[in-house]
C-alpha positions as CSV (number, residue, x, y, z in Angstrom):
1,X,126.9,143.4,-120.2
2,X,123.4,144.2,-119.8
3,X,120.8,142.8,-122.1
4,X,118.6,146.1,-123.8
5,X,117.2,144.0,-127.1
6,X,113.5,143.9,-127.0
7,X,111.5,140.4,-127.4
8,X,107.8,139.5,-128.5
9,X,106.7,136.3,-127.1
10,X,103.9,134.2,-127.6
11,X,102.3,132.1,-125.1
12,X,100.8,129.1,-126.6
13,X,98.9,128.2,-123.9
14,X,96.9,131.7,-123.4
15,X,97.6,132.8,-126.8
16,X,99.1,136.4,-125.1
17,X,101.6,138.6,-126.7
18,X,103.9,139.8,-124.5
19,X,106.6,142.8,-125.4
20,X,109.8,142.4,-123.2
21,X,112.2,145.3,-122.9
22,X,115.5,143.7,-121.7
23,X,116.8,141.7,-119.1
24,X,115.1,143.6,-116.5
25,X,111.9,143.3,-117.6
26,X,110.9,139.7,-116.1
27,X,107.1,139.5,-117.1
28,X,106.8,141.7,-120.2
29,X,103.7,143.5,-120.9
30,X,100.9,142.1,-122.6
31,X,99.9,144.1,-126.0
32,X,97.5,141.9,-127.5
33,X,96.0,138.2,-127.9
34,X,95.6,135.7,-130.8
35,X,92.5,133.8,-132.0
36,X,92.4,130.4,-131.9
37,X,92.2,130.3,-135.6
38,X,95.8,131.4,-135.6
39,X,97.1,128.4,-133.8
40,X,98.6,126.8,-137.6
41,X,100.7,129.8,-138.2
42,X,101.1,131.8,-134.6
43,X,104.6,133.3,-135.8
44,X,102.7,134.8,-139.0
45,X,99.6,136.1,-136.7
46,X,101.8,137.6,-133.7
47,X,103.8,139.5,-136.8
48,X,100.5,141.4,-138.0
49,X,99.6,142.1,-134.7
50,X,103.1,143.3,-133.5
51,X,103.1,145.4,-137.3
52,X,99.6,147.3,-136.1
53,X,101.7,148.3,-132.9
54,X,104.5,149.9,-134.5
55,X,107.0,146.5,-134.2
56,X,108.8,144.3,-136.3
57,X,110.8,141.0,-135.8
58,X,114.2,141.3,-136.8
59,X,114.9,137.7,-136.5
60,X,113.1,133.9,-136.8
61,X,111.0,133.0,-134.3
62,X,112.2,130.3,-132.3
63,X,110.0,127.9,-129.6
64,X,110.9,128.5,-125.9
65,X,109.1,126.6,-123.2
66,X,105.3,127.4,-123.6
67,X,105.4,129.6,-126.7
68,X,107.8,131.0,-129.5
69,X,110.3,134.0,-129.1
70,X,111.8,136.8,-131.0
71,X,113.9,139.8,-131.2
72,X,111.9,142.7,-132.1
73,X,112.7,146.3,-133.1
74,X,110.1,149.3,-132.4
75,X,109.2,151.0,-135.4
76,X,106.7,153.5,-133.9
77,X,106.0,154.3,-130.1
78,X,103.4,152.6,-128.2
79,X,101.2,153.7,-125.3
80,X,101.7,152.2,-122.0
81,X,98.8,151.4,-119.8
82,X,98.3,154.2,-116.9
């Protein structure tokens, strides 16, 4: 069964938010980046920035390798770069 959920992750290092649309989508798209001010709370940070691009996490963030992770529902549509 293919996976079609679609993930927000955070890179700690680079401070990048990345959407990821399913198991195809291997790199994600970056939408945005953190300040280094949010470092203390990056889960609370990457969920006002996702909210200003029409997503929400439906579901705790959890740390991955290099950042945190989340399942994510699109609440309005967001432009693509082209």
């Amino acid at each position: 069964m293919t996976d079609t959920n679609t993930y927000a992750f955070v890179d700690a290092d680079t401070l990048d938010v990345r959407i990821v649309r399913g198991e195809a989508d291997t790199e994600g798209t970056v939408v945005g980046r953190l300040d280094a001010a949010d470092v203390p709370a990056l889960s609370e940070a990457a969920d006002k920035l996702l909210a200003t691009l029409g997503f929400r996490s439906v579901g705790d963030w959890s740390t991955v390798d290099g950042g945190l992770f989340t399942v994510v529902e699109e609440t309005a549509a967001v432009p693509t770069a082209g």
